[in-house]
C-alpha positions in Angstrom: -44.6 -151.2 -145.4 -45.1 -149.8 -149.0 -48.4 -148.7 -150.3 -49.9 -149.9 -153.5 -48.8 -146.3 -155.0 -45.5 -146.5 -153.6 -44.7 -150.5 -155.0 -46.7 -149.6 -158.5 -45.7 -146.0 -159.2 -47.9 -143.7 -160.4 -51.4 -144.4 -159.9 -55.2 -143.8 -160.0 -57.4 -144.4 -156.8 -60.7 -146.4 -157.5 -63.9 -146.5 -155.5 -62.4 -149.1 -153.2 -59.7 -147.0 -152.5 -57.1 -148.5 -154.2 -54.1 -147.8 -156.2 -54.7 -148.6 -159.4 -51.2 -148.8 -161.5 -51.8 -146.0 -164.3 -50.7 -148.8 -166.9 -54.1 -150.7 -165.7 -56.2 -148.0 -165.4 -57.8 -148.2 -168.9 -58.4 -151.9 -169.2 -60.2 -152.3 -166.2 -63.6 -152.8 -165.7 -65.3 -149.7 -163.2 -66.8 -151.4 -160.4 -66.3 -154.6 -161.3 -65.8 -157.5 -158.0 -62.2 -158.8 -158.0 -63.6 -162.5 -156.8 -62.7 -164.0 -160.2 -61.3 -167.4 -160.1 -58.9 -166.7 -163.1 -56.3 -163.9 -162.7 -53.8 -162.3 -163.9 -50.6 -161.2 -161.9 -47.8 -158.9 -163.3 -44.5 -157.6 -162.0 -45.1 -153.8 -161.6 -42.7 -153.3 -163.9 -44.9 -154.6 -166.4 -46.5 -152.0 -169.1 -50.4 -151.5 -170.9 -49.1 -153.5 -173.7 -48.1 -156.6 -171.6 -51.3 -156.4 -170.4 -52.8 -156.1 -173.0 -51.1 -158.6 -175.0 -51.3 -160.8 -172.4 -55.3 -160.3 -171.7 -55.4 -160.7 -175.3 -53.9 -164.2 -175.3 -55.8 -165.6 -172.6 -58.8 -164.6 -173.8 -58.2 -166.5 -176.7 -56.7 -169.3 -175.7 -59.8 -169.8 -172.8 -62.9 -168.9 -174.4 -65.1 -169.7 -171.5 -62.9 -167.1 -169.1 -65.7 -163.7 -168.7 -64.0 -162.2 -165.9 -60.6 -161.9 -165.1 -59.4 -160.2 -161.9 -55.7 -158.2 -162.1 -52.9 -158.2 -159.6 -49.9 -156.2 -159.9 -46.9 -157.7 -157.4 -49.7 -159.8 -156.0 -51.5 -157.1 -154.9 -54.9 -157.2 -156.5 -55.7 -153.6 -158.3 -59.2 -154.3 -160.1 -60.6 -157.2 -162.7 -62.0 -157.1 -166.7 -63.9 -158.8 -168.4 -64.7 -160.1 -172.2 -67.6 -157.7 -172.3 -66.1 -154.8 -171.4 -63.0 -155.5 -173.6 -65.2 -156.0 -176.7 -66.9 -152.9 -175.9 -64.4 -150.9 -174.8 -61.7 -151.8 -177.6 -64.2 -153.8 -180.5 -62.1 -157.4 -179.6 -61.9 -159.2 -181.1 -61.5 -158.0 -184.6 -63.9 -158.5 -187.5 -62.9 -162.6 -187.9 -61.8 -162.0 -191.7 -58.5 -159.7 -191.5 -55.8 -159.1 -194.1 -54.2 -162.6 -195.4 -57.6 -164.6 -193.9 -58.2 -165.7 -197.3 -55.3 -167.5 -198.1 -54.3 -168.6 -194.3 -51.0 -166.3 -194.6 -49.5 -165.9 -191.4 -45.9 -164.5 -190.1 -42.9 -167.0 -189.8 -41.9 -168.0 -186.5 -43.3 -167.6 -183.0 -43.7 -164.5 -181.4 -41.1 -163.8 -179.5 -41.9 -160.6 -176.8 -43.7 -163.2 -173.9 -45.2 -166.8 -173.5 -48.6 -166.6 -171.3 -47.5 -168.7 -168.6 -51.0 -170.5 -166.8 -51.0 -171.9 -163.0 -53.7 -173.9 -161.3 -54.5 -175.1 -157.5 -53.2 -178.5 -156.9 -56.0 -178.2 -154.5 -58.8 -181.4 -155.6 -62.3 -179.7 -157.1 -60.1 -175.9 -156.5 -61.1 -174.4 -160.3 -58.7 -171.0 -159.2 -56.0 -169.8 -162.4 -53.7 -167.9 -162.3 -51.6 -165.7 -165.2 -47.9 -164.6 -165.7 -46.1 -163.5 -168.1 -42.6 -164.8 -166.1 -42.0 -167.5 -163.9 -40.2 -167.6 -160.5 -39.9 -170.6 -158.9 -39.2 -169.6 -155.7 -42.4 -167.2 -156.0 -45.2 -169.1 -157.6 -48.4 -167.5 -157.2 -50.6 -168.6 -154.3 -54.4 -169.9 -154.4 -56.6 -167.4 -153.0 -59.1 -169.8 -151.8 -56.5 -172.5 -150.1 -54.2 -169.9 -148.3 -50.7 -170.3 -148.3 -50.9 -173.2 -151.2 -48.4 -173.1 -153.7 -50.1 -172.7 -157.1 -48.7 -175.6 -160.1 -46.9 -174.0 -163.3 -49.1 -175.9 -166.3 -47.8 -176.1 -169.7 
């Protein structure tokens, strides 16, 4: 059996104990419970900007998410939240940015990740979880229904 340091590389060591993926470090909250019911889980090949981009994207998308925890191979390392993000980073930006004025935007879609989102099938079960790649013979499973198979939703 691998440790957290061994399956994530080089890492920090939080309060708790556990390896914290150097690519997480900064974007976690310090001291901050894990028992989110939204997460988000990442290969530990995975880098800060993935994460970021990715925290960036659910945050957006899901304005009533405040916490979120963060797994790396399933293995959860820490959580963040929206407050700590906006104070940490200023996020999000001032709302007026260059091209605000006359709606300009980029062609196309971007084209680096799609924020996949799974739920429990589990009836009244509010858990989420986040990916940035799908493996269908490795969906994520609920925390609260052990064992249960979480749904990809589009």
């Amino acid at each position: 059996m691998t440790t957290p340091t061994e399956q994530h590389g080089p890492s920090a060591t939080d309060e708790a104990g556990i390896g914290v993926p150097d690519f997480c470090a900064s974007l976690l909250e310090p001291g901050l419970d894990t028992a989110a019911p939204s997460r988000i889980d990442l290969a530990s090949d995975a880098d800060e900007d993935v994460l970021a981009d990715l925290l960036d994207a659910v945050l957006v998308s899901d304005p009533g998410i405040e916490v979120l925890a963060i797994a790396v191979d399933g293995v959860l390392v820490g959580a963040t939240s929206r407050s700590f993000i906006r104070r940490t980073f200023g996020w999000p930006p001032d709302p007026r940015s260059v091209g605000d004025a006359d709606r300009s935007e980029l062609a196309g879609d971007a084209g680096e990740f799609q924020q996949l989102r799974y739920t429990c099938p589990e009836p009244g079960c509010g858990r989420v979880t986040y990916r940035v790649r799908h493996d269908a013979r490795r969906p994520p499973s609920c925390p609260e229904h052990s064992g249960t198979a979480m749904s990809l939703r589009v």
